[in-house]
C-alpha positions as CSV (number, residue, x, y, z in Angstrom):
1,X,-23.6,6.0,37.2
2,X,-23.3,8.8,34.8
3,X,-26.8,10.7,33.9
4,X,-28.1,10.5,30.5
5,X,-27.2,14.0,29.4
6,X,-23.8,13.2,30.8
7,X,-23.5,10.2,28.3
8,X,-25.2,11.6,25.7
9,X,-22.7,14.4,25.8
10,X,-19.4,12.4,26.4
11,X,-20.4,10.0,23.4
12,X,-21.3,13.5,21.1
13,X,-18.0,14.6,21.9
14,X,-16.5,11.6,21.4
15,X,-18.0,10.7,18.2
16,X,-16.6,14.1,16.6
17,X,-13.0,13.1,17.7
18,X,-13.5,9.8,15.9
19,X,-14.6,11.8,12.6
20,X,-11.7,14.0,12.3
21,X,-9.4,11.3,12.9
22,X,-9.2,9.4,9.0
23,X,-9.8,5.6,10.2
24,X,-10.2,3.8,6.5
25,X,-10.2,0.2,6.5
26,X,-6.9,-1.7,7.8
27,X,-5.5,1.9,8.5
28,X,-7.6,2.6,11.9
29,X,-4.3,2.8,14.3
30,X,-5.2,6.1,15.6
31,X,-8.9,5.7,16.1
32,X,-7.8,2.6,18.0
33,X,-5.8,4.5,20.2
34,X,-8.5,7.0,20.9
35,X,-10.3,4.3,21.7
36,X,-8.1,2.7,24.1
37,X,-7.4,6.4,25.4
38,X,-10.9,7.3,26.0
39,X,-11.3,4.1,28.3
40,X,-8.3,5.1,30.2
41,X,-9.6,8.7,30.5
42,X,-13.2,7.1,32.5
43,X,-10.9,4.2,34.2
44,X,-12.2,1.8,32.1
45,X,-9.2,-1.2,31.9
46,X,-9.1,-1.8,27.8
47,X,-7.4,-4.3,26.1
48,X,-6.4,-3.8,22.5
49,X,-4.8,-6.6,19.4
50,X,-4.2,-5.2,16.0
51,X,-6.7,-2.2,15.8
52,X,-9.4,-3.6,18.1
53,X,-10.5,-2.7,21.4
54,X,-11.9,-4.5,24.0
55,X,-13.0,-3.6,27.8
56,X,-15.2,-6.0,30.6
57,X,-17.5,-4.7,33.1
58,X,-15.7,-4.0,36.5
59,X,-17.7,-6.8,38.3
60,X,-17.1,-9.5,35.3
61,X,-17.9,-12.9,36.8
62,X,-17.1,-16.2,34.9
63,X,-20.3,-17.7,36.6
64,X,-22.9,-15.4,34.4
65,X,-23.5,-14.9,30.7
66,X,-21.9,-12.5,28.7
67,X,-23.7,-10.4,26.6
68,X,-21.2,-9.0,23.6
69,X,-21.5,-5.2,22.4
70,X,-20.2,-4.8,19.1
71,X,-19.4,-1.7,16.7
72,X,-16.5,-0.8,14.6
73,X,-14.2,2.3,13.9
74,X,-13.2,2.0,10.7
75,X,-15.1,3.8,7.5
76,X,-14.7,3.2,3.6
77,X,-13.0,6.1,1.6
78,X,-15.6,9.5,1.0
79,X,-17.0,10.0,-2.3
80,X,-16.3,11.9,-5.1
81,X,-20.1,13.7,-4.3
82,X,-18.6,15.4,-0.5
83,X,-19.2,19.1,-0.6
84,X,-17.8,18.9,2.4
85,X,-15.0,18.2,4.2
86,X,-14.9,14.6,5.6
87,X,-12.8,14.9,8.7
88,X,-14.2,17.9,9.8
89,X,-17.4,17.3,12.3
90,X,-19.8,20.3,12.2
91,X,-23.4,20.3,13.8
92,X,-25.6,22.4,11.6
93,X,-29.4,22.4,12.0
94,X,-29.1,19.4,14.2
95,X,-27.2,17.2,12.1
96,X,-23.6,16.1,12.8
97,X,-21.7,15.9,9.8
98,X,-18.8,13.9,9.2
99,X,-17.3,10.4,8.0
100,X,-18.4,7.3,9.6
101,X,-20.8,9.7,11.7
102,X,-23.8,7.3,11.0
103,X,-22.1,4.3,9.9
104,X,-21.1,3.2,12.5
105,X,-19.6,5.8,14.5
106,X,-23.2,6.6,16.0
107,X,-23.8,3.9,17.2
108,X,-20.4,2.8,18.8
109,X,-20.7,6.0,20.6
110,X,-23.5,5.3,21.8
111,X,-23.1,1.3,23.0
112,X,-19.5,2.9,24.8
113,X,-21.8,5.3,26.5
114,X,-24.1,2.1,27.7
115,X,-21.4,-0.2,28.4
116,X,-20.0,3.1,30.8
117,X,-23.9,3.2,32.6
118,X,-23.1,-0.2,33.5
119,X,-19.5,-0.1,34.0
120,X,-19.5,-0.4,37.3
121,X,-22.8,-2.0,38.2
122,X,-22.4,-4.8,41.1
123,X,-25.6,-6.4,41.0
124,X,-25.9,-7.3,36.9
125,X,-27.1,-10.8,36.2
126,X,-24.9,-10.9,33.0
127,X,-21.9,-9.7,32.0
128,X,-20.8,-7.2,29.4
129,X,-17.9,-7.3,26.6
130,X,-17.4,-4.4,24.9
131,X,-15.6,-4.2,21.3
132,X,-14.6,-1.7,19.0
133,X,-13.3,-3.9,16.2
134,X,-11.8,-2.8,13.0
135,X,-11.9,-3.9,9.0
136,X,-15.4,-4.3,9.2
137,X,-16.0,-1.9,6.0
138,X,-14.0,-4.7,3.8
139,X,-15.2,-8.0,6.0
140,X,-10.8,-7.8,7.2
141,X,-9.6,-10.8,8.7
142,X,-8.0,-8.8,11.7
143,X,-11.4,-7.6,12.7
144,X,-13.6,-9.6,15.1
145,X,-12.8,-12.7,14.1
146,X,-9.1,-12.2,15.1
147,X,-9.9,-11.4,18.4
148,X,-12.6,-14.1,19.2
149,X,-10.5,-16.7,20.8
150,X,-9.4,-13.8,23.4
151,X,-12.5,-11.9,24.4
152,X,-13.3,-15.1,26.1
153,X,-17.1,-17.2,26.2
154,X,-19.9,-15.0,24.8
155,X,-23.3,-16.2,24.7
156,X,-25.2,-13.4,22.4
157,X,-24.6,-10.4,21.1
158,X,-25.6,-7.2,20.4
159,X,-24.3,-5.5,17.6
160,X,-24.1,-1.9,16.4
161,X,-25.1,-0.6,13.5
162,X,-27.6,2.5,12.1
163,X,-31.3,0.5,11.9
164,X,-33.1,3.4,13.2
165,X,-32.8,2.1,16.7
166,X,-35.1,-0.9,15.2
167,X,-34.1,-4.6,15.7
168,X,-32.5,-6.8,13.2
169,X,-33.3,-10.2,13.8
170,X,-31.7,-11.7,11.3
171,X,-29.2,-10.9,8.9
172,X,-28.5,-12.2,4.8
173,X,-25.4,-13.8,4.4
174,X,-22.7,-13.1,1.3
175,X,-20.8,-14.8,-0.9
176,X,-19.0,-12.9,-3.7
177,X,-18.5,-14.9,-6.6
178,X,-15.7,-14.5,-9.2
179,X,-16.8,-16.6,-12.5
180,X,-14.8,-16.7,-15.9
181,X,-17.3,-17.9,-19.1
182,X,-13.9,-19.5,-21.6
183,X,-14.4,-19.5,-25.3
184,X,-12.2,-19.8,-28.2
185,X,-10.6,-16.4,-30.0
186,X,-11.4,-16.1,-33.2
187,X,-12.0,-13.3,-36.0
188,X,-14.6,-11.4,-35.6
189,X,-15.5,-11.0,-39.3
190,X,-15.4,-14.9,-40.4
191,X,-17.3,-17.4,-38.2
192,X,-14.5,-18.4,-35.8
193,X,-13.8,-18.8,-32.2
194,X,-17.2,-19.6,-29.6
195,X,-17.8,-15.9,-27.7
196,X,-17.2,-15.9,-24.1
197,X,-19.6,-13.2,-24.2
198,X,-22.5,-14.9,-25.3
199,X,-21.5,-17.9,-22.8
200,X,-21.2,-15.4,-19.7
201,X,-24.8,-14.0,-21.0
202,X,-26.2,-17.3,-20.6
203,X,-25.3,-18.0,-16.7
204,X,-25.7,-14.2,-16.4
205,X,-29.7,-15.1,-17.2
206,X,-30.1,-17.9,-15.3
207,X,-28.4,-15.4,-12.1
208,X,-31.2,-13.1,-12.6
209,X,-33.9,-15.2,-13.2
210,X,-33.0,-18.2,-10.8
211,X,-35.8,-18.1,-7.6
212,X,-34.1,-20.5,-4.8
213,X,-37.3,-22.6,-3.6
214,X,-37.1,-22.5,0.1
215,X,-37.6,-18.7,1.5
216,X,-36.9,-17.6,4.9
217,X,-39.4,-16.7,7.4
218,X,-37.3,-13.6,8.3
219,X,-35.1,-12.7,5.3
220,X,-37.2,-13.9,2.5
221,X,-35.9,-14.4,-0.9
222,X,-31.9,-15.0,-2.0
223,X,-31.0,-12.3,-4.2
224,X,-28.0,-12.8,-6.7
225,X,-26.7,-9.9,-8.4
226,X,-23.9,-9.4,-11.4
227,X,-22.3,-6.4,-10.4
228,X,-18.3,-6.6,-12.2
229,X,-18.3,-7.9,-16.0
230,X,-15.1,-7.5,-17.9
231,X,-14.0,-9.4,-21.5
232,X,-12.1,-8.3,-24.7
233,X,-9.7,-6.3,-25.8
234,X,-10.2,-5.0,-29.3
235,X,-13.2,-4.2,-31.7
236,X,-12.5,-7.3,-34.4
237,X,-11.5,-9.9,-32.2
238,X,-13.9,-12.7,-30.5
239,X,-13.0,-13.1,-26.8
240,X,-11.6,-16.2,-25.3
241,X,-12.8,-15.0,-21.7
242,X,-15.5,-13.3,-20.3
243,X,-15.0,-12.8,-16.7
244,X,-17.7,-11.5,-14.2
245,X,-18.6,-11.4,-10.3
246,X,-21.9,-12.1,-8.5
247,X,-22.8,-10.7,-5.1
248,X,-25.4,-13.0,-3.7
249,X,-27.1,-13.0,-0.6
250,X,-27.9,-16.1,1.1
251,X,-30.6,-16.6,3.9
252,X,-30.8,-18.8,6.7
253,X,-32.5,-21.1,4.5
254,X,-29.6,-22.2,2.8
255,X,-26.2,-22.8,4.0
256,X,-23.2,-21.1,2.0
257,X,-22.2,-24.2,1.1
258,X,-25.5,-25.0,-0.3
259,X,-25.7,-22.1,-2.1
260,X,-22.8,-22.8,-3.8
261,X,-23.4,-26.0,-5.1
262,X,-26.6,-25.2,-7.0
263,X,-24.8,-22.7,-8.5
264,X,-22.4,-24.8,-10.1
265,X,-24.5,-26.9,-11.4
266,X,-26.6,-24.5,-13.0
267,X,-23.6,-22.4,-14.9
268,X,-21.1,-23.6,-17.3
269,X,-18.5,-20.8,-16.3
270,X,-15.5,-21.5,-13.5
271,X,-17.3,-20.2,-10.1
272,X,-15.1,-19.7,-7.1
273,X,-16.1,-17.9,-3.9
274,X,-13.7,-15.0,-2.6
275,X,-14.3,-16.8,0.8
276,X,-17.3,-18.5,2.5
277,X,-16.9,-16.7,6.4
278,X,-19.9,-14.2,5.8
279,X,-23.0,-16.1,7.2
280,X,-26.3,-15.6,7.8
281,X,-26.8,-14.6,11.4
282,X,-29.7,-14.4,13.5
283,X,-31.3,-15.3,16.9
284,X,-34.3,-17.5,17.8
285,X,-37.7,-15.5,18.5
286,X,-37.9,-16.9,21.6
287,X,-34.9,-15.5,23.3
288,X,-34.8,-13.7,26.0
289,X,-33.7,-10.4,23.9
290,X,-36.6,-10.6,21.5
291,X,-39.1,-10.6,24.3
292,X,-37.8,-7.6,25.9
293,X,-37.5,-6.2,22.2
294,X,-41.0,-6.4,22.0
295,X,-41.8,-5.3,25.3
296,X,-40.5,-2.3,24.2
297,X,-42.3,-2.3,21.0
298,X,-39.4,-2.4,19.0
299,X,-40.0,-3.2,15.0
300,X,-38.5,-6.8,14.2
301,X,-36.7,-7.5,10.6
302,X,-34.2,-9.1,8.6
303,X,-32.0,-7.4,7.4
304,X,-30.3,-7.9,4.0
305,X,-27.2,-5.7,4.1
306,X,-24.3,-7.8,6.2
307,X,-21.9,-6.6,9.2
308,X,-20.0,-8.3,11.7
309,X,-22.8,-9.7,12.4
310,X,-21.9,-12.7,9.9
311,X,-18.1,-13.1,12.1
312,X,-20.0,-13.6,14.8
313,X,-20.6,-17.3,16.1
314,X,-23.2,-16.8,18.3
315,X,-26.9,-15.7,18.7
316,X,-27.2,-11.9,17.5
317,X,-29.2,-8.9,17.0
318,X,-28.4,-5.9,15.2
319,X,-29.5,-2.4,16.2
320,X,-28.4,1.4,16.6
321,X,-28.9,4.9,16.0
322,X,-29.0,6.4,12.3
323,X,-29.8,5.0,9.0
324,X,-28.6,2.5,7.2
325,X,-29.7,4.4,3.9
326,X,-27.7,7.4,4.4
327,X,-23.8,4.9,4.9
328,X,-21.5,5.7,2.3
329,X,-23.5,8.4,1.2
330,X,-21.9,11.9,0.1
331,X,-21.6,14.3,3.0
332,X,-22.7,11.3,5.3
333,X,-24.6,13.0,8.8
334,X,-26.4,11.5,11.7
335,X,-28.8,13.3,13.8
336,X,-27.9,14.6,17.2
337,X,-31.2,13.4,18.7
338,X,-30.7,10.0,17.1
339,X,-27.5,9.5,19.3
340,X,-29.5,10.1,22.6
341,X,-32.0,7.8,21.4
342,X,-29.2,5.3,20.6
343,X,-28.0,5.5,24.4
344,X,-31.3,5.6,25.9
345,X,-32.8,2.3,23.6
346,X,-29.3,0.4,24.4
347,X,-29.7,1.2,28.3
348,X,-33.5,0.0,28.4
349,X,-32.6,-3.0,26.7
350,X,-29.9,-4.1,29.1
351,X,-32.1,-3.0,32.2
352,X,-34.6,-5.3,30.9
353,X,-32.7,-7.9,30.4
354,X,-31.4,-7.6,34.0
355,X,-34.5,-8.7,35.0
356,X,-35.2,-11.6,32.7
357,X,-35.7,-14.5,35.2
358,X,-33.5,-16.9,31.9
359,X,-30.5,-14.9,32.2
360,X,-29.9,-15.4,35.9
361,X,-27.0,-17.8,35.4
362,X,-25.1,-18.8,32.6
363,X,-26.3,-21.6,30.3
364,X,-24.4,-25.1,30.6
């Protein structure tokens, strides 16, 4: 096995290639292949589809659980507030600076460096599966859910993602709403037409105010929230159409489909969901990973921001270096020091679980 400072330095090296490489949404080809080169280089076998990555332990056995590790490459488009340049990585006063630095490229650095600790490991009681998946900046449909069917059985996972190197338990799920308010045109100066306006401001209040009567344990409240409105086109005329979008966050109290439904019959506009694949996501508090979570007194909350996480069909966590507060921010940094944190955290997690008498074979 590799020492820490070995890893720790191998994944800060690492991570700064990633940054000077653009890897925007749907465009991640060449981070892939650094990806896929950077295995090679440590005689990791990798396996790649579209722009995602995938490697298995050396001793992978179809007789234990697997255990997923999960970050992607890609980023969203800087800013207009970077002072900086983006693709240029520079350390100053113990901050690395760069694009996709903290979100995620910390910690996929860092679970690469883990999933290296334990490459070659004869004696795990699990196995590990580790993906660098793209298009999870824009929730892409050639991200992790493309590769599913091939990475083979998975039975949890752990995914990547700047929390402070605290534990997610649980995670909101998102539907994004696109709703049109119709109205009749009419003159603006006579009383003619019915105002879409007015109509859209009506659902638009019952959105805000709304409270959804069953809250979650570990996520709480539902939160919808009009973020798009668009409707008119000149000063004197009445508007036919008012159209608007909703993000709202759905807990595991309520299934999308749920959610959905009391909408609609709450709102007099046209509703229709841009997709219903982003779920809520979570893990049962009796699992073997949130005991050794809070053996290692690990802080334990839901999240409400969503990742891969909601692609993924099986139990999950999410946890990693950096800070979920400073993604997509201008000028976007992680610290060093939070990257060795990330590797050490992710390594005492998996020796832990080693020892956990439920993951000595895999579940029927």
């Amino acid at each position: 096995m590799r020492t820490d400072n070995q890893l720790y330095e191998q994944a800060l090296d690492f991570l700064q290639t990633l940054i000077a490489i653009p890897s925007f949404s749907k465009e991640e080809d060449k981070t892939a292949q650094a990806i896929l080169d950077f295995f090679k280089a440590h005689n990791v076998s990798a396996q790649r589809h579209l722009n995602n990555i995938w490697a298995k332990n050396k001793y992978f056995s179809p007789d234990k659980p697997t255990i997923l590790l999960n970050s992607h490459h890609d980023t969203v488009r800087p800013n207009s507030g970077y002072t900086r340049d983006p693709f240029t990585p520079e350390i100053i006063d113990g901050k690395l600076y760069g694009l996709g630095s903290n979100d995620a490229g910390g910690p996929l650095v860092s679970l690469m460096a883990t999933f290296l600790h334990f490459y070659n490991s004869e004696n795990l009681n699990y196995n590990l599966v580790m993906v660098a998946s793209a298009e999870e900046e824009i929730s892409g449909t050639n991200g992790i859910e493309n590769i599913w069917p091939q990475i083979g059985h998975i039975d949890f996972a752990i995914v990547g993602e700047p929390t402070l190197c605290q534990m997610a338990t649980a995670e909101k799920g998102l539907i994004v709403l696109d709703c049109v308010a119709k109205g009749k045109p009419g003159h603006a100066a006579r009383e003619e037409g019915i105002n879409s306006i007015y109509l859209a401001m009506d659902d638009i209040e019952w959105l805000r105010t709304y409270k959804f009567p069953k809250v979650s344990a570990s996520l709480g409240e539902m939160k919808m929230t009009v973020t798009v409105i668009n409707a008119g086109k000149q000063h004197n005329v009445v508007p036919a159409e008012c159209t608007f979008t909703v993000d709202v966050r759905v807990t595991d109290s309520y299934t999308l489909e749920e959610t959905l439904d009391i909408i609609k019959q709450n709102v007099k506009s046209d509703v229709t969901p841009r997709s219903l694949r982003m779920r809520p996501s979570g893990i049962d508090g009796d699992h073997a990973l949130i005991k050794v979570a809070k053996e290692m007194n690990l802080n334990l909350y839901g999240s409400p921001t969503t990742s891969d996480q909601a692609l993924i069909p099986v139990p999950s966590v999410k946890i990693g270096p950096g800070d979920s507060a400073r993604s997509h921010s201008a000028d976007e940094f992680i610290f060093v020091d939070e990257i060795r944190q990330g590797i050490e955290t992710y390594i005492t997690l998996l020796d832990k679980l080693n020892r956990a008498e439920s993951l000595k074979q895999r579940p029927s």
